[in-house]
C-alpha positions in Angstrom: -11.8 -33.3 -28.1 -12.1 -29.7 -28.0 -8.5 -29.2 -28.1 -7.9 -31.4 -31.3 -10.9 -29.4 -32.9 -9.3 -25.9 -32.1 -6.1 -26.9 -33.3 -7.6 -28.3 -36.7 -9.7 -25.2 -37.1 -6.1 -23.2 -36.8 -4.9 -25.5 -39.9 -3.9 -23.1 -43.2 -4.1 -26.0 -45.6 -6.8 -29.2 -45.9 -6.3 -32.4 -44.2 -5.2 -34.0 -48.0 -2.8 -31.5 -48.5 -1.2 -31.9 -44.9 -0.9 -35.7 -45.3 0.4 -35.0 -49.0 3.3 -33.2 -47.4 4.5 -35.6 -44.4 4.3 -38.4 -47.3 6.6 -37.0 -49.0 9.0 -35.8 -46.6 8.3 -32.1 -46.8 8.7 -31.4 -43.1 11.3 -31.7 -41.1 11.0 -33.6 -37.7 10.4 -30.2 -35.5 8.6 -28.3 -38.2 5.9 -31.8 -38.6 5.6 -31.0 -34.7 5.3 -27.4 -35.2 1.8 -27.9 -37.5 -1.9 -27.6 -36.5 -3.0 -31.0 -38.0 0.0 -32.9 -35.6 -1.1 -31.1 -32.2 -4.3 -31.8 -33.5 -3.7 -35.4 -33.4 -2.1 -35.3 -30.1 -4.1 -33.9 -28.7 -7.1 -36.2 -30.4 -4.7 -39.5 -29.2 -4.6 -38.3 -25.8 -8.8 -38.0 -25.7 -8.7 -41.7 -26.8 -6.1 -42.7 -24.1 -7.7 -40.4 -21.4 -9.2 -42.2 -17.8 -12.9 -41.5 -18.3 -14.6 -39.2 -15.6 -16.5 -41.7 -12.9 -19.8 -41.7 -14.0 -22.8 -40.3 -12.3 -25.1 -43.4 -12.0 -28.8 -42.4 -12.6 -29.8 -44.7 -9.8 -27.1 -44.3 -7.1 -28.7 -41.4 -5.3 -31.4 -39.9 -3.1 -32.2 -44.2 -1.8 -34.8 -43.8 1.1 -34.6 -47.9 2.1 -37.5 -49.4 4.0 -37.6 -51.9 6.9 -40.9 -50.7 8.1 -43.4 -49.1 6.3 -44.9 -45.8 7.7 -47.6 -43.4 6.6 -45.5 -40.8 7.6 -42.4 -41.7 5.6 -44.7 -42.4 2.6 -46.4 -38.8 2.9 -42.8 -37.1 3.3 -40.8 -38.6 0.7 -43.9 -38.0 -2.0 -44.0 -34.6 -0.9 -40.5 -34.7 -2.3 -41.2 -36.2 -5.3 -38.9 -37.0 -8.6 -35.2 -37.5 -8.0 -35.8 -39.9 -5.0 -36.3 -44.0 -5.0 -37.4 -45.8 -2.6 -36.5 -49.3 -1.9 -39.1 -51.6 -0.3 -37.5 -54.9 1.2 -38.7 -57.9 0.0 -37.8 -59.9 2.9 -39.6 -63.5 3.2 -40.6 -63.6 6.5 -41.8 -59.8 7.1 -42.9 -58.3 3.8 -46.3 -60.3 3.7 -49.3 -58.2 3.4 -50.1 -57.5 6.9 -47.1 -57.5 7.8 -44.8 -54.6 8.9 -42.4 -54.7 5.9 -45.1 -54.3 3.3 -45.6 -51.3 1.1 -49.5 -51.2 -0.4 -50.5 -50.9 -3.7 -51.9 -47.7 -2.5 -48.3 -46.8 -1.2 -46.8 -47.8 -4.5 -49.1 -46.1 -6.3 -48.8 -42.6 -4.6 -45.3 -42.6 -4.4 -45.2 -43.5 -8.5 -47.5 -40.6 -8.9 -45.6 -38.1 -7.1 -42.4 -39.0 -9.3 -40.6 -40.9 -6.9 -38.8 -44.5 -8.7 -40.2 -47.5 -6.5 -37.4 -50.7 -6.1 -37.0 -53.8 -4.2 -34.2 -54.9 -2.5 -33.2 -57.7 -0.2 -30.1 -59.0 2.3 -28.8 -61.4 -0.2 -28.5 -63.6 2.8 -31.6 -64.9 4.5 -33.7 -63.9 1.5 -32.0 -64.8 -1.5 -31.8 -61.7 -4.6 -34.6 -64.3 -6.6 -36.9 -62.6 -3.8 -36.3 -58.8 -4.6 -36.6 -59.7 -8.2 -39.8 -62.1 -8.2 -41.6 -58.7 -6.1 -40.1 -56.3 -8.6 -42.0 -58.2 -11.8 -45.2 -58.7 -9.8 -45.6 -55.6 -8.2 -44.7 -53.3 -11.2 -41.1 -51.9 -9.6 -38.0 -50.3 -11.3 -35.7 -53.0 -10.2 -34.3 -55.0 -7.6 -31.4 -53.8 -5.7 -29.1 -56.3 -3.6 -27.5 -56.0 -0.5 -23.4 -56.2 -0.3 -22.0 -56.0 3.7 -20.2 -59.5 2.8 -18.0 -60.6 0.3 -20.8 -63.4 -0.1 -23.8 -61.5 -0.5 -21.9 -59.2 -3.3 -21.5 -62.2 -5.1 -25.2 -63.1 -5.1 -26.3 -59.8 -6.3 -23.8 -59.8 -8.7 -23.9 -63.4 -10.2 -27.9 -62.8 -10.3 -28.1 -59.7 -12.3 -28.0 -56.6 -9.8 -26.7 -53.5 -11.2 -27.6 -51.8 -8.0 -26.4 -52.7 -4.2 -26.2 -51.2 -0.8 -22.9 -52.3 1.5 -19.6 -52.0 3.3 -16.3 -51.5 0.8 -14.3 -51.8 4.0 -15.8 -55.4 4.4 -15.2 -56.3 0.4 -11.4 -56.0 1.6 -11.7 -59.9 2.7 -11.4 -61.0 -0.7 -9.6 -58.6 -2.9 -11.1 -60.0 -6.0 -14.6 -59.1 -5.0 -13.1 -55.4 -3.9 -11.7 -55.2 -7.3 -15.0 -56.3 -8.9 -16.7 -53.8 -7.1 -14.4 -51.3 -8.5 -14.2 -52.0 -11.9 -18.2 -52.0 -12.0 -18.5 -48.7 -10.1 -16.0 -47.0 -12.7 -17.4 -48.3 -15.6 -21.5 -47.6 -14.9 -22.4 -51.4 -14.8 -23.0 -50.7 -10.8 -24.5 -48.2 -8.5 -22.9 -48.8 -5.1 -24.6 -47.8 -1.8 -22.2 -47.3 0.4 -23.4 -47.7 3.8 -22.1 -45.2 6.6 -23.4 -46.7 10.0 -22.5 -44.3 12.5 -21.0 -40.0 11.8 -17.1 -40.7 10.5 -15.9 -37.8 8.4 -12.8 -40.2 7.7 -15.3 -42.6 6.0 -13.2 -44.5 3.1 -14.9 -46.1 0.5 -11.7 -48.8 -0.2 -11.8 -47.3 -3.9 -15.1 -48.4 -4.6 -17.0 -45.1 -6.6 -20.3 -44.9 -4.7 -22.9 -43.3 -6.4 -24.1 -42.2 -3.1 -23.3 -42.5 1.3 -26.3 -43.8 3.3 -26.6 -42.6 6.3 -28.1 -45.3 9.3 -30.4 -43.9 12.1 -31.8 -46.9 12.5 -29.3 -49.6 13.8 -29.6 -52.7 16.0 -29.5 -52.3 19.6 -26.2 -53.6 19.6 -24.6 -50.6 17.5 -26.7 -47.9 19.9 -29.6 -48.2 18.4 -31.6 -45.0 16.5 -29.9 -41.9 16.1 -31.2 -39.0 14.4 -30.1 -37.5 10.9 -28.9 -34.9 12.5 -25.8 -36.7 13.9 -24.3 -36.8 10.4 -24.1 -33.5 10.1 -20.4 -33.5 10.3 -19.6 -35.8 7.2 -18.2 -33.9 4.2 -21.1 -32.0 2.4 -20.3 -34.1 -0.8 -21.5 -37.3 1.2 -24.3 -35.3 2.4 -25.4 -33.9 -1.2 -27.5 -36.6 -2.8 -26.8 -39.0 0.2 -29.3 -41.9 0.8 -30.6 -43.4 4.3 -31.7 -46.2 6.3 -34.4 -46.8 7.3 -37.1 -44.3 6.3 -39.6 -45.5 8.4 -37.8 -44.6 11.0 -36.9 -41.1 10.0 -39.3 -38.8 12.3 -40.4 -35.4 11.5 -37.1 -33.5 11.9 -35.3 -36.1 9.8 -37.5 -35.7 7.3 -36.7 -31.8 7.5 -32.8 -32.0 7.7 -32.9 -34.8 4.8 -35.1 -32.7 2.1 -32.5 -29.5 3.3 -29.4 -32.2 2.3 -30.8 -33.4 -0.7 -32.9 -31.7 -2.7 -32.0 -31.4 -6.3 
C-alpha cells in the first residue's frame, strides 16, 4: 500500500487524464509500463494478492492454566497483572467448591481487579467443552478455552464454539484434515492455539500450526518424570520463551514464579 501510494504521489498528470491516454492508445506497451499510475497499480495488485502476516491473537499469550488452585499462584500472577489470563479448569469431578480445582469468588475477583483476563477451560474428554462454557456464563469469565492433545478433543472444541485451545500439533497429524483445520484457523485469527511443550526440546515443531503462544509443563504425570521447574526450559528459543504460557500454575513455586515474570513481562 505504501508503495502504490508513493508511486501515485510521483504521477505528473491526474488519474482521468492517465486513463484518457491508455484509452486511446497514446502509450506504447513499454512506455504504459514506464508511468507512475501503472507501477502504481502493480504494486496496489500485488497488496491485494499478498499472504497476510500471521496474526497476533489477543488471547494466545501469557496463559497461566490451573489444575490446583494456590494462594500463592493467585498472589503472584496478580502481582503481574494486565497482559496475563488465567485459565481455571472446569473439570466435573474436581472443580466443586471445596474442592482442589476451584478458584473463589474472591480469587476471581482479585485477579479481575489486578488486570488479569479470567477463562475456563476443560479436557474436551472426560468433561465435555459444555462444562467450561456453562462455568464461564455463571461465574462471569472471558471465555471458555478447550483442550486439543487429540484429533477428537479438537473437534469438540471446535464443533462447540472454541476460538481458543491448548494441545499437541504433532498429535493433530493422525488425521490431516483436523491438522489442516487447525492451520487454516490459526492463520486466519478465528483460533488461538496453545501449543503445549511437555518436556525442554529446542527442535519443538509446531506441524505448521501458528501458535499464538508455547506452554511450558512443570507439572506432568508421574509417568512423564513428574514436576520439573521452569527453569529447565531455559534452552528453548527465546521467541517460545517471550510471551510463552505454562502448566500448571499452582504448581509453579517461588523461583518459577521469578524466572516466568523475567520471560514474559510485556
Amino acid at each position: 500500500m505504501s508503495a502504490s501510494a508513493d508511486f501515485a504521489k510521483q504521477a505528473t498528470i491526474p488519474w482521468e487524464e492517465w486513463v484518457h491516454r491508455v484509452r486511446t492508445g497514446r502509450y506504447s506497451d513499454a512506455d504504459l509500463k514506464a508511468t507512475k499510475w501503472y507501477k502504481a497499480g502493480r504494486a496496489l495488485e500485488a497488496e491485494v494478492h499478498a499472504t497476510p502476516p500471521p496474526p497476533n491473537h489477543p488471547l494466545g499469550n501469557r496463559c497461566v492454566y490451573f489444575s490446583e488452585v494456590t494462594e500463592l499462584a493467585i498472589t503472584r500472577l496478580a502481582a503481574l497483572g494486565a497482559g496475563y489470563t488465567a485459565l481455571f479448569s472446569a473439570d466435573l469431578n474436581l472443580s466443586g467448591p471445596g474442592r482442589k480445582y476451584y478458584v473463589t469468588d474472591d480469587q476471581i475477583g482479585r485477579l479481575k481487579r489486578a488486570g488479569v483476563i479470567v477463562a475456563s477451560w476443560c479436557d474436551c474428554s472426560a468433561t465435555p467443552y459444555s462444562a467450561a462454557k456453562l462455568m464461564a456464563s455463571e461465574r462471569g469469565l472471558a471465555y471458555a478455552g478447550g483442550q486439543a492433545e487429540n484429533p477428537g478433543q479438537y473437534l469438540r472444541a471446535t464443533q462447540g464454539g472454541a476460538n481458543h485451545v491448548i494441545g499437541e500439533p504433532s498429535e493433530l497429524r493422525t488425521n490431516p484434515d483436523v491438522l489442516a483445520d487447525a492451520i487454516r484457523r490459526s492463520y486466519d485469527g478465528s483460533l488461538a492455539f496453545i501449543g503445549e511443550v511437555m518436556h525442554p526440546d529446542p527442535s519443538y515443531s509446531a506441524q505448521g500450526v501458528n501458535i499464538t503462544s508455547a506452554c511450558f509443563y512443570v507439572d506432568r504425570d508421574a509417568a512423564q518424570g513428574g514436576y520439573l521447574p521452569l527453569d529447565a526450559y531455559g534452552g528453548m528459543p527465546k521467541s517460545l520463551r517471550d510471551g510463552c504460557s505454562v502448566y500448571t500454575g499452582g504448581k509453579m513455586d517461588g523461583h518459577d514464579w521469578d524466572t516466568y515474570a523475567a520471560w514474559t513481562h510485556p
